[in-house]
C-alpha positions as CSV (number, residue, x, y, z in Angstrom):
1,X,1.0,-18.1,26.4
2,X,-1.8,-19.4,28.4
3,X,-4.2,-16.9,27.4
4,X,-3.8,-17.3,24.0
5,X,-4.4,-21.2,24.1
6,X,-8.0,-21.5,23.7
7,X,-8.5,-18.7,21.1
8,X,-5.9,-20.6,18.6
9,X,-7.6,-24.3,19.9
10,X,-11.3,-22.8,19.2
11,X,-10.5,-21.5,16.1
12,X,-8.6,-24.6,15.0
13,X,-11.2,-26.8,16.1
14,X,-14.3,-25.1,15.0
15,X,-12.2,-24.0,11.5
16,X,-14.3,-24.8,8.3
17,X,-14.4,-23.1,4.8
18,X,-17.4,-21.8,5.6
19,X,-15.7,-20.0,8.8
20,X,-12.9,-18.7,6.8
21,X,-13.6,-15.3,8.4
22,X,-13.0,-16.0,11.7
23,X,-9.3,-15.5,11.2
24,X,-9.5,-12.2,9.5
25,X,-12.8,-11.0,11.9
26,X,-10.6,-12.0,15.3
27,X,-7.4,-11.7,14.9
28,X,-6.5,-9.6,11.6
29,X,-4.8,-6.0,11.8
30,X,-6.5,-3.8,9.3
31,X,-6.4,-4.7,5.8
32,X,-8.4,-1.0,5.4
33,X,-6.8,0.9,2.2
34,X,-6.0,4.6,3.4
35,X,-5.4,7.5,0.5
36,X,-6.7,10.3,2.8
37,X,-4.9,10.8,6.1
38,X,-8.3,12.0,7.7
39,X,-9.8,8.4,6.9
40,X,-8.7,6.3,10.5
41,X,-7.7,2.9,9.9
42,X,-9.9,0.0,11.5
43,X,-8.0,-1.6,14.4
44,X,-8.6,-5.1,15.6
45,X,-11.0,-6.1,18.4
46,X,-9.4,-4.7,21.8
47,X,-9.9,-8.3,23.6
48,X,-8.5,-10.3,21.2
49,X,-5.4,-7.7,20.6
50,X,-4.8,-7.6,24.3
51,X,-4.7,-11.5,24.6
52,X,-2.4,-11.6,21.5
53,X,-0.2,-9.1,22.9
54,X,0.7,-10.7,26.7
55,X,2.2,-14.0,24.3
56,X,5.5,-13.7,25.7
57,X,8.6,-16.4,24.0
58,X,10.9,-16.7,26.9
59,X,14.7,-17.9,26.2
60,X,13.7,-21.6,26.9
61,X,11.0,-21.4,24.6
62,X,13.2,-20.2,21.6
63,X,14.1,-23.2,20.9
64,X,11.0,-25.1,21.1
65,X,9.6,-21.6,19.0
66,X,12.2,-22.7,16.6
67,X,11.3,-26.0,16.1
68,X,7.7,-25.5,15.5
69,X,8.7,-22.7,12.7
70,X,10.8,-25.5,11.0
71,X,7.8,-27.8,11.2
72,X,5.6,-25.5,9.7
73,X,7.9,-25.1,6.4
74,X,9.2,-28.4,6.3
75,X,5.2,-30.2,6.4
76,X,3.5,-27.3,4.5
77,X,3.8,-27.0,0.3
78,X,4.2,-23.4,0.7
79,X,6.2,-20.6,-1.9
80,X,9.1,-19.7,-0.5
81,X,8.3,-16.0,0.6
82,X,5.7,-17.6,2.7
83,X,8.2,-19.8,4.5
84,X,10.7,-16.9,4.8
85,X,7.9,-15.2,6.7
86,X,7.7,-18.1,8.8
87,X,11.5,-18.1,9.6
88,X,11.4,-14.4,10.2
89,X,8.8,-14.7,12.2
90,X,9.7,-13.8,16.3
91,X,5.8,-14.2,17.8
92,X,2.9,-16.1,17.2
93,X,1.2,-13.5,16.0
94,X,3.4,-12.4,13.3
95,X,3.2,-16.3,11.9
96,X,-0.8,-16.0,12.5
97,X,-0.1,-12.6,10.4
98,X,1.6,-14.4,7.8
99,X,-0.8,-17.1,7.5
100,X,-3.8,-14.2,7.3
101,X,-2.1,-12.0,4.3
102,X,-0.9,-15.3,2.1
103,X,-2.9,-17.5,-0.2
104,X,-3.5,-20.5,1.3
105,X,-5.2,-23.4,1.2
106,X,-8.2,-24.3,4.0
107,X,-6.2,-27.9,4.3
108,X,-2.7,-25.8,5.5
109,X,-4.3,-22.9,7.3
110,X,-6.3,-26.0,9.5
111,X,-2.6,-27.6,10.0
112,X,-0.8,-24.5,10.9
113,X,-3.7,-23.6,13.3
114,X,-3.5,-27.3,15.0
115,X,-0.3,-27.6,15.2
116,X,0.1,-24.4,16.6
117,X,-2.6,-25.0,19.8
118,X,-0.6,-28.4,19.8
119,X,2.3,-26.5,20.7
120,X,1.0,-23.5,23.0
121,X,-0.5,-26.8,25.3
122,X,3.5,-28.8,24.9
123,X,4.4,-25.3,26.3
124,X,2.2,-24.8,28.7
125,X,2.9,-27.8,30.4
126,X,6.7,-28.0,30.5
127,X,6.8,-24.2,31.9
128,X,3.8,-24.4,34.4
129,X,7.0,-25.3,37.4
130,X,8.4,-22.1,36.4
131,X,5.6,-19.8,36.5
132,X,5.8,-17.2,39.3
133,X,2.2,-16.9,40.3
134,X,0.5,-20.1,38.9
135,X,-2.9,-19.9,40.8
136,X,-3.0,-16.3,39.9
137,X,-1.8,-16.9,36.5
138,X,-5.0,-20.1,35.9
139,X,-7.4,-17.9,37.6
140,X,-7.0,-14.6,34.5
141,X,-6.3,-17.7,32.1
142,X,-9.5,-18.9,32.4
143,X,-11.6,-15.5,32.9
144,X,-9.8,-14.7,29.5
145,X,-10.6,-18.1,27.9
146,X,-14.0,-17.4,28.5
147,X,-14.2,-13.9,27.4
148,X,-12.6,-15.4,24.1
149,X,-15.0,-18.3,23.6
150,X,-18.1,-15.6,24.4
151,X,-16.4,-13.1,22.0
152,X,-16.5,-15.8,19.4
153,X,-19.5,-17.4,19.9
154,X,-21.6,-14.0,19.7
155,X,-19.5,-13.4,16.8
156,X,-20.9,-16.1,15.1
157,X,-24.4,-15.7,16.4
158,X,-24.9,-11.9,15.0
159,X,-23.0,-13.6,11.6
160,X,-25.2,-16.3,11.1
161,X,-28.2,-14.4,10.5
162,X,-26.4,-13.9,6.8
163,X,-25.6,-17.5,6.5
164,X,-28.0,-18.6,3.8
165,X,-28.1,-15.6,1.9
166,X,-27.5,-15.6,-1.8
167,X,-24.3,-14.0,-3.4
168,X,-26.1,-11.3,-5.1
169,X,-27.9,-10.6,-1.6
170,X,-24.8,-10.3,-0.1
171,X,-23.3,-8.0,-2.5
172,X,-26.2,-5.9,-1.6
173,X,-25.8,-6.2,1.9
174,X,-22.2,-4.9,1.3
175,X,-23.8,-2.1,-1.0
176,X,-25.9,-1.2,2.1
177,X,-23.0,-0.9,4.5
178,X,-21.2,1.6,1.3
179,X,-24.2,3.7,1.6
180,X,-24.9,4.0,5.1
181,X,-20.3,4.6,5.7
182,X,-21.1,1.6,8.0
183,X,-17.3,0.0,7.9
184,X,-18.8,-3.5,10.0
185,X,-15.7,-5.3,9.8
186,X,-16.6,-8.8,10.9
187,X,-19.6,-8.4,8.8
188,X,-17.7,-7.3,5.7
189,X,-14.9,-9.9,6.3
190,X,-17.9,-13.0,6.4
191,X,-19.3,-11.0,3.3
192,X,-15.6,-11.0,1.3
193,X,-14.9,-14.4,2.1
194,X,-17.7,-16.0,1.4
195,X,-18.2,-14.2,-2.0
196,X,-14.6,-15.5,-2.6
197,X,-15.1,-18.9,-1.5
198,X,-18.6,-19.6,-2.8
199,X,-19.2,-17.8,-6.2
200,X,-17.4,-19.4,-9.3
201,X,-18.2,-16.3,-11.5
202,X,-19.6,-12.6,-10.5
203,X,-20.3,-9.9,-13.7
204,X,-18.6,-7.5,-14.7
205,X,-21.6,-4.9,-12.7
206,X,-20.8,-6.9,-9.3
207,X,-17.2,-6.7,-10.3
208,X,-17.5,-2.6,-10.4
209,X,-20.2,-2.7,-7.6
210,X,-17.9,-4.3,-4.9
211,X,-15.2,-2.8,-6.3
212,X,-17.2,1.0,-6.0
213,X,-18.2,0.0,-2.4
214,X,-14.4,-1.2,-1.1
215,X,-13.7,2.3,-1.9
216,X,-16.5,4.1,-0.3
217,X,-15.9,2.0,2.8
218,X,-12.2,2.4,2.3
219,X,-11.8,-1.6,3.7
220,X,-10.8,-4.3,0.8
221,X,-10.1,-7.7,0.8
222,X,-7.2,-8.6,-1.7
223,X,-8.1,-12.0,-2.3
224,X,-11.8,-10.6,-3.3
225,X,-9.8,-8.4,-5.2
226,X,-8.1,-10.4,-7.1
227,X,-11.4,-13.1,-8.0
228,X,-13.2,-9.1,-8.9
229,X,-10.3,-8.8,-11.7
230,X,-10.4,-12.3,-12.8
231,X,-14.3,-12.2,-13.2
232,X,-14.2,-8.9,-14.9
233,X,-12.3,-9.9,-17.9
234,X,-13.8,-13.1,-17.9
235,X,-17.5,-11.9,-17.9
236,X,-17.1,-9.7,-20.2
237,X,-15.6,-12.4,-23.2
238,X,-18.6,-14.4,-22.6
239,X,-20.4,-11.4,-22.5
240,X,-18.8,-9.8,-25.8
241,X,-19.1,-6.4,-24.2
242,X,-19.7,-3.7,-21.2
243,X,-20.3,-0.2,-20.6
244,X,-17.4,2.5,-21.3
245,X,-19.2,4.3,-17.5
246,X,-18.6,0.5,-15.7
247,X,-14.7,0.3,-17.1
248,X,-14.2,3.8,-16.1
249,X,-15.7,3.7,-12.5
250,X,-14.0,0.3,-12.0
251,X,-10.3,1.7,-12.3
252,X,-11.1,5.1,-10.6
253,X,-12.0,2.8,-7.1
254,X,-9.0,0.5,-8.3
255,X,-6.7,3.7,-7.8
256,X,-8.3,4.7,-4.9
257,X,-8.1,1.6,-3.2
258,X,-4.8,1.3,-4.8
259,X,-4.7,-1.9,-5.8
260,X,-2.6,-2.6,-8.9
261,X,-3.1,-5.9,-10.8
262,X,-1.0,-5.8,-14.3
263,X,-2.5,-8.7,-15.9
264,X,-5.8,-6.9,-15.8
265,X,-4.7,-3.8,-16.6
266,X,-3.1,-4.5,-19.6
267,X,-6.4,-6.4,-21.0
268,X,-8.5,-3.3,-20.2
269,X,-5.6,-1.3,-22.2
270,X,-6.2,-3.6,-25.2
271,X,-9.7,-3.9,-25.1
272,X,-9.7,0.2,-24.9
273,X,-7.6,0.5,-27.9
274,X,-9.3,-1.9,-29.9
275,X,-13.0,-1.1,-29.2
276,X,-15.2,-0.2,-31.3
277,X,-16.8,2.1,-29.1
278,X,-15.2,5.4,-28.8
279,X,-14.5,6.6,-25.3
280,X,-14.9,10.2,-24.4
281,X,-12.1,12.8,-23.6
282,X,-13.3,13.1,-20.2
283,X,-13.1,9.2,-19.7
284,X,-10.0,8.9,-21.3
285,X,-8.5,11.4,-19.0
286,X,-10.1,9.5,-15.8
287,X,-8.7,6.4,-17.0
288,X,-5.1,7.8,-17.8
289,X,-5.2,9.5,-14.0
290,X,-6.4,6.1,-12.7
291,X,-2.8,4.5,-14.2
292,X,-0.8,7.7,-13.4
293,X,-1.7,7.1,-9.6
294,X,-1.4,3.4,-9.5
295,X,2.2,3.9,-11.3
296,X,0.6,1.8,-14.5
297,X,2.9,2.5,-17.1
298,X,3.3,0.4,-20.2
299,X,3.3,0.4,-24.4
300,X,-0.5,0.2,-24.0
301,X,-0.5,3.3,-22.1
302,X,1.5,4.8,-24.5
303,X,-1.2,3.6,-27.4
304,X,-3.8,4.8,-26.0
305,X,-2.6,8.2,-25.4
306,X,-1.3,8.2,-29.4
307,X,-5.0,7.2,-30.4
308,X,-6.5,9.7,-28.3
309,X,-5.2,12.9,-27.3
310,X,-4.1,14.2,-30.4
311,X,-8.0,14.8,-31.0
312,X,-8.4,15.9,-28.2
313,X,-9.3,19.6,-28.0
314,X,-7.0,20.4,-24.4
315,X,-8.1,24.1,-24.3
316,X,-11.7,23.2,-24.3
317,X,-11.0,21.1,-21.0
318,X,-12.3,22.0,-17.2
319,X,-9.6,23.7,-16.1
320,X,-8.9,21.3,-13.1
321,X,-9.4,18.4,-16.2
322,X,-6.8,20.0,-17.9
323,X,-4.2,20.1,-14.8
324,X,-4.8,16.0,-14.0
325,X,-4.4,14.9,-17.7
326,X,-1.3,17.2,-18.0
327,X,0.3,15.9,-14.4
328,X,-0.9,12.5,-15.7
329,X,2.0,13.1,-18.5
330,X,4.6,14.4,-16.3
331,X,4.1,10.7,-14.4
332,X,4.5,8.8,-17.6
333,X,7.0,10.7,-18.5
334,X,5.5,12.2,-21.5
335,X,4.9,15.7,-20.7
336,X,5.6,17.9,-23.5
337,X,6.9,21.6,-23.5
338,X,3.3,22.9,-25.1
339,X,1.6,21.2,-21.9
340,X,4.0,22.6,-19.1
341,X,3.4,26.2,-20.9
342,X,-0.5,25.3,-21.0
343,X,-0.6,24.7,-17.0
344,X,2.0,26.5,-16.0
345,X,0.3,30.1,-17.7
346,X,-0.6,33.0,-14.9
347,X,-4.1,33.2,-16.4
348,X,-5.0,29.5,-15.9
349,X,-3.4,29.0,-12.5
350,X,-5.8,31.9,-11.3
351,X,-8.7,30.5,-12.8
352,X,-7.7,27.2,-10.9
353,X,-7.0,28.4,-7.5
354,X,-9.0,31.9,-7.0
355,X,-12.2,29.8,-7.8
356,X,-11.9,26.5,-5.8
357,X,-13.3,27.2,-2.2
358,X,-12.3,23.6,-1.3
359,X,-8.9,23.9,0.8
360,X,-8.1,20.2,0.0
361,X,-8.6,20.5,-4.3
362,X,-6.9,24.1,-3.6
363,X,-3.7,21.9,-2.1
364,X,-3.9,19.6,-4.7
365,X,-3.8,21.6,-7.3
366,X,-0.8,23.3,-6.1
367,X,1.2,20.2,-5.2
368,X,0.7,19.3,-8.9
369,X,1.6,22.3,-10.0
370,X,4.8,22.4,-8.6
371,X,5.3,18.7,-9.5
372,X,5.0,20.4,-13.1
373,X,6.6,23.1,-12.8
374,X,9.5,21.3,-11.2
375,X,9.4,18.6,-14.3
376,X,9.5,21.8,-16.8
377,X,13.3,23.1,-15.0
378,X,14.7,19.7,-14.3
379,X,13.3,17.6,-17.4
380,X,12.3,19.5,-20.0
381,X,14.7,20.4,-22.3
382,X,14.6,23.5,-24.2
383,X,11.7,25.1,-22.6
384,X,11.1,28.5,-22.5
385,X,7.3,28.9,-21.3
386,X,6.4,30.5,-17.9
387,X,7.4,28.9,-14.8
388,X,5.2,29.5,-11.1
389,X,5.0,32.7,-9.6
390,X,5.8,31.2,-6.2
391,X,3.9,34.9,-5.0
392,X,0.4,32.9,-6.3
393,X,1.5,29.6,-5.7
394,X,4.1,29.3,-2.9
395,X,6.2,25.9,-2.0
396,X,4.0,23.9,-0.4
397,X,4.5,20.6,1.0
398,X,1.4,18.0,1.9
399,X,1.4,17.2,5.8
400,X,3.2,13.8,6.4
401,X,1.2,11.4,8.5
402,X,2.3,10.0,11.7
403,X,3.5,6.9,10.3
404,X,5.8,8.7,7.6
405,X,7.1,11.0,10.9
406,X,7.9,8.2,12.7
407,X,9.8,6.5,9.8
408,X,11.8,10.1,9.4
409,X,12.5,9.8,13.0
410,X,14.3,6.9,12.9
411,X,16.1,7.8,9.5
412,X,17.4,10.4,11.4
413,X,18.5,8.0,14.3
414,X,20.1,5.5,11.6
415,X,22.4,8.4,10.0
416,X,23.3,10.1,13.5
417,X,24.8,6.6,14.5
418,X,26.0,6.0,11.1
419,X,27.5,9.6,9.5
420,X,31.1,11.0,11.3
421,X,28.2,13.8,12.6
422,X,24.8,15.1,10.7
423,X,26.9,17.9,9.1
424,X,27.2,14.9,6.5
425,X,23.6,15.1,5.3
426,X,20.7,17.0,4.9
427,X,16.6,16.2,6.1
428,X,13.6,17.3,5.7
429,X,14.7,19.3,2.9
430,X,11.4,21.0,0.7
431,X,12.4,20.3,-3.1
432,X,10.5,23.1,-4.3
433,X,8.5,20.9,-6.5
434,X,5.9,19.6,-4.0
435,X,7.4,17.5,-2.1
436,X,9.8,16.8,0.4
437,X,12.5,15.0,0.2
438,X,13.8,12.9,3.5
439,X,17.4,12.8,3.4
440,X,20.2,13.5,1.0
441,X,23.6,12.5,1.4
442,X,27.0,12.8,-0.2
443,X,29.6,10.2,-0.8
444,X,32.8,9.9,-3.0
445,X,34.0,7.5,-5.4
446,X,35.8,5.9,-2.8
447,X,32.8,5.1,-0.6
448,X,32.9,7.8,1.6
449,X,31.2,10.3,3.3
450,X,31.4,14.0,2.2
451,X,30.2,16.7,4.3
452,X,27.1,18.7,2.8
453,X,29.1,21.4,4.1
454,X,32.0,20.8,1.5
455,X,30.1,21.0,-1.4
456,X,31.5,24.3,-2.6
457,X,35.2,23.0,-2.7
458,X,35.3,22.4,-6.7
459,X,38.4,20.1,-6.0
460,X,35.9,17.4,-4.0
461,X,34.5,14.6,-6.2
462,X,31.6,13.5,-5.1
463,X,27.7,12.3,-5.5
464,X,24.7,13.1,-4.3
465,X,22.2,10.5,-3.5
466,X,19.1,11.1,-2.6
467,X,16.9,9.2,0.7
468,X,13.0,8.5,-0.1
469,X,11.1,6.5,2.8
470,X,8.7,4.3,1.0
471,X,5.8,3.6,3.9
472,X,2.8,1.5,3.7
473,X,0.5,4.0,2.5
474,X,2.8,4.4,-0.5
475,X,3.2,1.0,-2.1
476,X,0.2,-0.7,-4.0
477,X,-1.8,-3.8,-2.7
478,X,-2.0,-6.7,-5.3
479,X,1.6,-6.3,-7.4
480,X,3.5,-5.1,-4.8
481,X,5.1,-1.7,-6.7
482,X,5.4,2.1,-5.9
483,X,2.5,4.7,-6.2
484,X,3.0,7.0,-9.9
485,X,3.7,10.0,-7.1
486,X,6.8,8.3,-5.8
487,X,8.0,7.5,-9.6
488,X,7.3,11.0,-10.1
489,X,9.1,12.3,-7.1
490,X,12.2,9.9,-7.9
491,X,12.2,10.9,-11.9
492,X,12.3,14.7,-10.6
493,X,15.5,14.1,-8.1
494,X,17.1,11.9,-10.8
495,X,16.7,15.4,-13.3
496,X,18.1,17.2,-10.5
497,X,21.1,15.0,-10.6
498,X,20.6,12.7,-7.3
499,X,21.0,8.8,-7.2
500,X,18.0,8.2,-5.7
501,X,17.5,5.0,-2.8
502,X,14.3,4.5,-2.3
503,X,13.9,3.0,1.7
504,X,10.7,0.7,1.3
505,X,9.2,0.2,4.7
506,X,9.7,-3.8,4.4
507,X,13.0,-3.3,4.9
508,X,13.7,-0.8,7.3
509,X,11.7,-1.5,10.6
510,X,11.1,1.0,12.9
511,X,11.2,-1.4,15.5
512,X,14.4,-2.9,14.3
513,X,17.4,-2.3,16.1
514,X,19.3,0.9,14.9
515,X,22.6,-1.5,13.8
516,X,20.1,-3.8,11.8
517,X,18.9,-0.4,9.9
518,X,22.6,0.7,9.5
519,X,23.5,-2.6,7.9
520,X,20.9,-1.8,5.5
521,X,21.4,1.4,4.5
522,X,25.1,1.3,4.4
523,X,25.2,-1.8,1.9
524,X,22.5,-0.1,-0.4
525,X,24.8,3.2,-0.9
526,X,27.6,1.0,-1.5
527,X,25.3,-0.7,-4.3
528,X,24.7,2.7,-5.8
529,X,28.1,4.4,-5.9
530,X,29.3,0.9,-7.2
531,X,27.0,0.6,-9.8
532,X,28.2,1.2,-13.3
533,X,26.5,4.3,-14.8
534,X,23.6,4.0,-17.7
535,X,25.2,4.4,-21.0
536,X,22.0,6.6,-22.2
């Protein structure tokens, strides 16, 4: 507690709105957008992550702890998911984290911050009689005091080189930083921020610039974000038009940073269907892949693809062209049986893997394929095309990262302490179609468990419900929805007859206690073999 005292009181004290960024440059965890698992994700600064970690709440301070969270709502005009944060909260840190990820005003992030060092010196004094080693404990106290007070004030030195640059110099600096892969997080933070803060109005070519350079640095700022797709539309009424190359490069880094923002997307749906300006089949089909992986699907969607692909000539396309447009149907759930045969033909898929050198295009083109070739069994009805030869194209899964592992781990954990024994479900179980699928369990109408084991018995009534772990990397920043892959991958188990529960990370801590999780995942089973069935 005492170590964190005077990097909470300098930030509080020194906090103005031009110094926004100290909070994200000193004590944010990485805001960094991550679609390739060989991309590492920017941790915070070591010092400051140490001192943040030795905050210890012991049982006297719960109460006190308590009482300041209470506070906090009660004075503060926040929304309510803000102030459930709050409550929820068990550390400083995780209320510091709220405070960093939520919309706020400068006026109630200055309160929270005061109040806070208020409360870390009430503490301080009332438990310094009870602390085992106090001398010992003043003496590392102040050497870390001091190492944060240096940490911030060279912070602010290197950073105020930048201070009186213009907007459109910064953007350049960040443009720079794209270029050279140099990922400066303070730097980028002060840059973000003060772009936010400062600018009332950026065009629609800074919009697609900072957008283009958030991807290429694979680091984004979601309030910037959100002013970039506020701008956009708004430059380009007073501006009566842009260019088809700036709308298209704008939602390819959108979908790569995976930031999904409705509102916007549906003007640039209508603005594409009522131009005047005819967009080409190749910029069509990077726009459609750009919804298919943010999960964008809507009427406009649907319009566009009525206005444009019926002219389009399909055969004529690249053959890896050809295999994103037609995936980008089976996400929107408008794949056809002429498409599936187009794909899923020997001759093409030879073309499309034999002459690819690149391993990683050569495993994404199979994953989609079996995504197709999977939607053309379970969806389709009445096909009779070709399906895979799994001899050219065998059933291949993509490598889960280490997050995803560790969720698996403890879904495996949860249903050991929940299930009579694991005979009652199935993991780690490869679809065939791409993907794997975490967990699938059986249950009958009476809300029990049936062993996977039992299936065969024709006399047993049950259903089969399918367990899909949602992590962080597979949820979209801005409007808080699933990626298109994990509507595909649920669509697909739904055609092969599961109920599919979707575990989103939010709600199923890995460092919750096993009980919490079982609570959890018993009551949303219940929900699903309680719910009445679609009358479609």
């Amino acid at each position: 507690m005492l170590q964190f005292n005077t990097a909470v009181f300098t930030i509080a004290t020194r906090f103005t709105s031009r110094f926004l960024w100290r909070l994200n440059a000193s004590l944010s965890t990485n805001t960094a957008t991550v679609v390739s698992e060989s991309k590492t994700a920017v941790k915070p600064d070591d010092q400051i992550k140490e001192m943040i970690s030795n905050i210890k709440i012991n049982d006297k301070q719960d109460l006190t702890f308590n009482e300041l969270k209470i506070k906090l709502c009660k004075n503060l005009n926040i929304k309510p998911i803000i102030s459930e944060k709050f409550q929820k909260a068990q550390t400083i840190q995780e209320i510091l984290e709220a405070v960093k990820t939520s919309f706020m005003s400068h006026d109630d992030i200055l309160y929270i911050l005061k109040t806070i060092s208020i409360w870390v010196n009430d503490n301080k004094k009332s438990n310094s009689s009870t602390e085992i080693n106090e001398s010992s404990a003043q003496k590392q106290t102040k050497v870390n005091n001091t190492t944060s007070e240096n940490f911030l004030n060279n912070t602010e030195d290197y950073i105020s080189q930048y201070y009186d640059l213009s907007t459109s110099a910064m953007i350049k600096n960040v443009d720079q930083l794209a270029q050279a892969g140099d990922r400066n997080v303070k730097l980028l933070n002060y840059f973000f921020t003060t772009i936010t803060e400062y600018h009332e109005l950026l065009n629609t070519k800074a919009c697609s610039n900072l957008m283009f350079n958030m991807s290429s640095l694979n680091y984004s700022d979601e309030r910037l974000l959100k002013k970039i797709c506020k701008d956009f539309i708004k430059s380009k009424n007073i501006s009566g038009t842009t260019s088809v190359q700036t709308v298209v490069s704008l939602l390819k880094s959108m979908a790569f940073i995976r930031y999904k923002n409705n509102v916007f997307l549906n003007q640039i749906c209508e603005d594409i269907i009522k131009s005047k300006i005819k967009y080409s089949d190749t910029q069509i089909t990077n726009i459609l892949q750009s919804f298919a992986s943010l999960g964008y699907h809507s009427q406009y969607v649907n319009d566009i693809i009525k206005e444009y692909i019926p002219n389009m000539k399909i055969e004529k396309f690249e053959y890896l062209t050809k295999l994103n447009l037609v995936w980008c149907f089976a996400v929107f759930k408008t794949l056809q049986n002429m498409h599936a045969e187009t794909v899923l033909d020997d001759k093409f898929i030879s073309e499309i893997l034999f002459f690819d050198e690149e391993k990683n295009k050569k495993l994404s083109a199979q994953l989609k394929l079996l995504n197709i070739n999977g939607y053309a069994q379970y969806a389709l009805e009445d096909y009779s095309g070709p399906f895979l030869n799994n001899n050219i194209v065998p059933h291949v899964v993509n490598k889960r990262s280490k997050q995803k592992i560790a969720y698996v781990e403890a879904l495996r954990v949860t249903l050991k302490n929940m299930l009579p024994s694991m005979s009652y479900c199935n993991m780690d179980i490869n679809t065939n179609m791409g993907f794997l699928l975490d967990a699938e369990v059986y249950m009958d109408h009476n809300c029990n468990f049936v062993s996977v084991n039992s299936t065969n018995n024709n006399s047993i009534n049950f259903t089969k419900i399918a367990l899909l772990l949602v992590d962080y990397y597979d949820v979209c920043l801005g409007d808080t929805d699933y990626q298109g892959l994990i509507k595909l991958y649920s669509h697909l188990l739904e055609c092969r007859n599961y109920k599919v529960l979707i575990i989103p990370y939010q709600h199923f801590g890995i460092e919750d206690k096993t009980e919490k999780r079982i609570s959890y995942l018993r009551h949303q089973l219940l929900r699903i073999i309680r719910q009445k069935p679609d009358n479609n």
